[in-house]
C-alpha positions as CSV (number, residue, x, y, z in Angstrom):
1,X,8.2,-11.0,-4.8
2,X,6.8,-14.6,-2.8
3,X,4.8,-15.9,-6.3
4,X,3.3,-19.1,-4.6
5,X,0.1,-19.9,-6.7
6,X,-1.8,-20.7,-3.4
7,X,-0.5,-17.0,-1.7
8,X,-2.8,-15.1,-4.0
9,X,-6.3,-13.1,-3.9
10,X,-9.5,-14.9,-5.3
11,X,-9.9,-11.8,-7.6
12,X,-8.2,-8.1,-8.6
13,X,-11.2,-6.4,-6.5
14,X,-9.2,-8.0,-3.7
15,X,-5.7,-6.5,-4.6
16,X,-7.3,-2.7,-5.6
17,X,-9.4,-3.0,-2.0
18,X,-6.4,-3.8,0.3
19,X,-4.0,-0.9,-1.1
20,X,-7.2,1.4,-0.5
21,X,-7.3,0.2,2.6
22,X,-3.5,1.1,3.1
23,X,-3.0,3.7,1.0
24,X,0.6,4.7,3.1
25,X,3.6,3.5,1.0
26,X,6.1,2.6,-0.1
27,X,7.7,4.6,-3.6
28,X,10.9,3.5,-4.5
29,X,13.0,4.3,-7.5
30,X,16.7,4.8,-8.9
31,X,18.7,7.7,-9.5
32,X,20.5,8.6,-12.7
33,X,23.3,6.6,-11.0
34,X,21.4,3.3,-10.4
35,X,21.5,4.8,-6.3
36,X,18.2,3.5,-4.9
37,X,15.8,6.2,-3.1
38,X,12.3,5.8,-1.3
39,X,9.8,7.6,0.3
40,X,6.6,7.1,2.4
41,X,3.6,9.0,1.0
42,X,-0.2,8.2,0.9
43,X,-1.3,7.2,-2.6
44,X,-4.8,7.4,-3.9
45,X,-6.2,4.3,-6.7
46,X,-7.8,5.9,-9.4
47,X,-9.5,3.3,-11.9
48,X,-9.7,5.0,-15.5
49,X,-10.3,3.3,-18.5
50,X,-6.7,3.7,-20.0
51,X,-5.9,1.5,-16.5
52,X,-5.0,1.9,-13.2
53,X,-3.3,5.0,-11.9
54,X,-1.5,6.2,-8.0
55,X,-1.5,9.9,-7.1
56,X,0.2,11.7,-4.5
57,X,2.5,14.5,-3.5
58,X,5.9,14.9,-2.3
59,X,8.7,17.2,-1.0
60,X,10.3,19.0,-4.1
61,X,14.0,19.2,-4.4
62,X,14.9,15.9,-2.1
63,X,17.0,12.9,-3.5
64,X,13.7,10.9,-4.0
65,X,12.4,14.0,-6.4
66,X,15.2,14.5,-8.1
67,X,15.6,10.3,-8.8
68,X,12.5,10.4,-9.8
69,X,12.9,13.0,-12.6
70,X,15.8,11.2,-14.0
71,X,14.5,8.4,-13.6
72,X,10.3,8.0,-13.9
73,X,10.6,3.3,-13.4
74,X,9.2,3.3,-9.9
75,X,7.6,0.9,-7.5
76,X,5.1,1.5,-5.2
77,X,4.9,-0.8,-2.2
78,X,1.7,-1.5,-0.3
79,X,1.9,-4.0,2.5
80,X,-1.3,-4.6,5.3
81,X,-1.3,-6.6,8.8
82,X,1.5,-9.1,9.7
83,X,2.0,-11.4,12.3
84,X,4.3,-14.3,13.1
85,X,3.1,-18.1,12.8
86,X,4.6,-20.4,15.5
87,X,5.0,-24.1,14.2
88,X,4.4,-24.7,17.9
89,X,0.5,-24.2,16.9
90,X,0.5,-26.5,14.1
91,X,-1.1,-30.1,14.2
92,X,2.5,-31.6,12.6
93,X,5.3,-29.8,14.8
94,X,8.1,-30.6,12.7
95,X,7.7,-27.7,10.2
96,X,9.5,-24.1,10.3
97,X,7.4,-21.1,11.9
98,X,6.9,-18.5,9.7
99,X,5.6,-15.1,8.9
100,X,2.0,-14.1,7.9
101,X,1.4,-10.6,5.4
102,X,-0.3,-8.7,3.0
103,X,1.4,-6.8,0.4
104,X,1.0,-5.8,-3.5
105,X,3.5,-4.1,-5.3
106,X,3.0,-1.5,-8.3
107,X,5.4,-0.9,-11.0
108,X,4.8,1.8,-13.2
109,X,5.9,5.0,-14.7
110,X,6.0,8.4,-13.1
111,X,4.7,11.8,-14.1
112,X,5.0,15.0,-12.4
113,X,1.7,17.5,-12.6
114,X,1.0,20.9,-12.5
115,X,-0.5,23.1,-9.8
116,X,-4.3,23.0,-10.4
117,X,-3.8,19.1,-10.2
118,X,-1.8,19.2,-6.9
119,X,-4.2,21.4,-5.5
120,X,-7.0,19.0,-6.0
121,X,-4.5,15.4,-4.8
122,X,-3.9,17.6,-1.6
123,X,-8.1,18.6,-1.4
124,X,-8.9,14.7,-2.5
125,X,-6.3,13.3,0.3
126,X,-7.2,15.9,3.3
127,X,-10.8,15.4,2.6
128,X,-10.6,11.6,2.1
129,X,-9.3,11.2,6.0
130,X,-11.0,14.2,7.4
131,X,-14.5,13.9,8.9
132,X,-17.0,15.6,7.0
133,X,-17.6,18.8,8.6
134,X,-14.1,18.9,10.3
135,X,-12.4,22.3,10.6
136,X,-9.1,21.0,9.0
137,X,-10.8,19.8,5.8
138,X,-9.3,21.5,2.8
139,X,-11.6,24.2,2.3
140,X,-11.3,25.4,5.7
141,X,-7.6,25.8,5.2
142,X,-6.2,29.8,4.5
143,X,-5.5,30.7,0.9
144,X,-2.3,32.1,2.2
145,X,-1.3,29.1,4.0
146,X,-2.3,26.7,1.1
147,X,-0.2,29.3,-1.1
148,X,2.9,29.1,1.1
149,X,3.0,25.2,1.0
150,X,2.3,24.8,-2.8
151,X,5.7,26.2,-3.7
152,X,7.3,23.2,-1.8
153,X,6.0,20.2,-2.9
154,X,4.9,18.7,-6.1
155,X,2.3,16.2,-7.5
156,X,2.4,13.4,-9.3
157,X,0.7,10.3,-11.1
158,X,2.2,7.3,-11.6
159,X,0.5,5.1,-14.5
160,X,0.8,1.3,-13.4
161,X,2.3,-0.7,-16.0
162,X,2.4,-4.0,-13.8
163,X,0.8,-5.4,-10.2
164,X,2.2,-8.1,-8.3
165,X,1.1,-9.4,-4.6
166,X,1.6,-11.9,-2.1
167,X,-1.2,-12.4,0.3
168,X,0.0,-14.9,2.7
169,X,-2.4,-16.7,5.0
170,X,-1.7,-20.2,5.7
171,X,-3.8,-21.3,2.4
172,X,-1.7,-24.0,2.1
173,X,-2.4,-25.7,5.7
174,X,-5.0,-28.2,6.0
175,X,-8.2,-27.7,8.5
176,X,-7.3,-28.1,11.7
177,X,-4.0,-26.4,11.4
178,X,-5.8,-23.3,9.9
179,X,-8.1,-23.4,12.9
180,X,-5.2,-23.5,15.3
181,X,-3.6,-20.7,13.8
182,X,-6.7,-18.4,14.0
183,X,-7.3,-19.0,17.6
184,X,-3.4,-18.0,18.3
185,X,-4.2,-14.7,16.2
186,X,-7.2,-13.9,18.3
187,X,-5.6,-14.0,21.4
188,X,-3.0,-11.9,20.4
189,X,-2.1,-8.1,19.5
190,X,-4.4,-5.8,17.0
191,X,-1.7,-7.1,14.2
192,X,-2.8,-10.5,15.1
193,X,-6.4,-9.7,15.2
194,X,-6.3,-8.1,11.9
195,X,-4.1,-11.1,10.1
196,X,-6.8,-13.4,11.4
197,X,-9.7,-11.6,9.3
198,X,-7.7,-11.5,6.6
199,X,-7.5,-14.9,6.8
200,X,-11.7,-16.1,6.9
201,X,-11.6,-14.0,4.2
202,X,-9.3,-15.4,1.8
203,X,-9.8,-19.0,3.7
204,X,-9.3,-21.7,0.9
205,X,-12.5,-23.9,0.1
């Protein structure tokens, strides 16, 4: 990963909140044969006192499950808004344009659960995006249906054993750069937008 000391959050709060935020991954791992896999699945943060922990559910039987029983090292990969900087908008042009992003990765070691515990990452994750009283919340689901589907897939936790990020946002330009930059990103797409409040947010003092 990018590991520039001025490219970081002010605090862990920070790292925790954005891959809450976007909880849509990344999970990559090897195979018995070194063979990389991934997957994208949503992953819930669960803060317990023997440390942090991911849960989610995947597809049994696929080359990503299987890796992942041979093989429990994986990486999860959350990443946020990006959008590209033009050195055109800074106050000394002769620089290189470059890339602005949001992105934490967790290592950590993988462990597949049973079927009470799948029942209640697939109730936590429907419910979690579902309005409240919606008629596809979990409980409003058929027995039968949710029956069907729990033979083919299987969940998981993965226990993090290390957290790494990069939270790039022009720290390291001075004021009037930083300003310049920020009314680019407001004129342009929601990416753009969204980089840009990331940006008064983590704004160095």
């Amino acid at each position: 990963m990018y590991n520039i000391p001025y490219f970081k959050a002010a605090s862990s709060d920070g790292i925790i909140k954005l891959m809450e935020e976007f909880p849509f991954s990344v999970l990559m791992g090897v195979d018995k044969d070194l063979k990389p896999v991934a997957t994208q699945v949503p992953l819930s943060v669960e803060q317990r006192e023997e440390g942090l922990f991911l849960k989610g559910h995947i597809m049994r039987n696929t080359s990503h499950h299987l890796a992942f029983e041979s093989n429990g090292n994986v990486m999860a990969l959350f990443h946020g808004p990006h959008a590209y900087i033009s050195a055109d908008w800074y106050e000394n042009k002769d620089q290189a344009s470059t890339w602005n992003y949001l992105s934490v990765q967790a290592s950590g070691i993988i462990t597949f659960l049973g079927e009470n515990e799948l029942v209640e990452i697939l109730r936590s994750t429907t419910n979690r995006f579902e309005k409240k009283d919606s008629p596809s919340s979990f409980e409003s689901l058929p027995e039968t249906y949710v029956s069907k589907h729990l033979k083919a897939i299987i969940g998981f936790e993965i226990k993090v054993t290390s957290l790494d990020h990069t939270f790039k946002l022009s720290q390291n330009k001075e004021g009037k750069t930083f300003d310049a930059i920020l009314h680019h990103l407001d004129l342009g797409d929601e990416q753009s937008r969204a980089i840009a409040t990331h940006m008064r947010k983590n704004r160095p003092t």
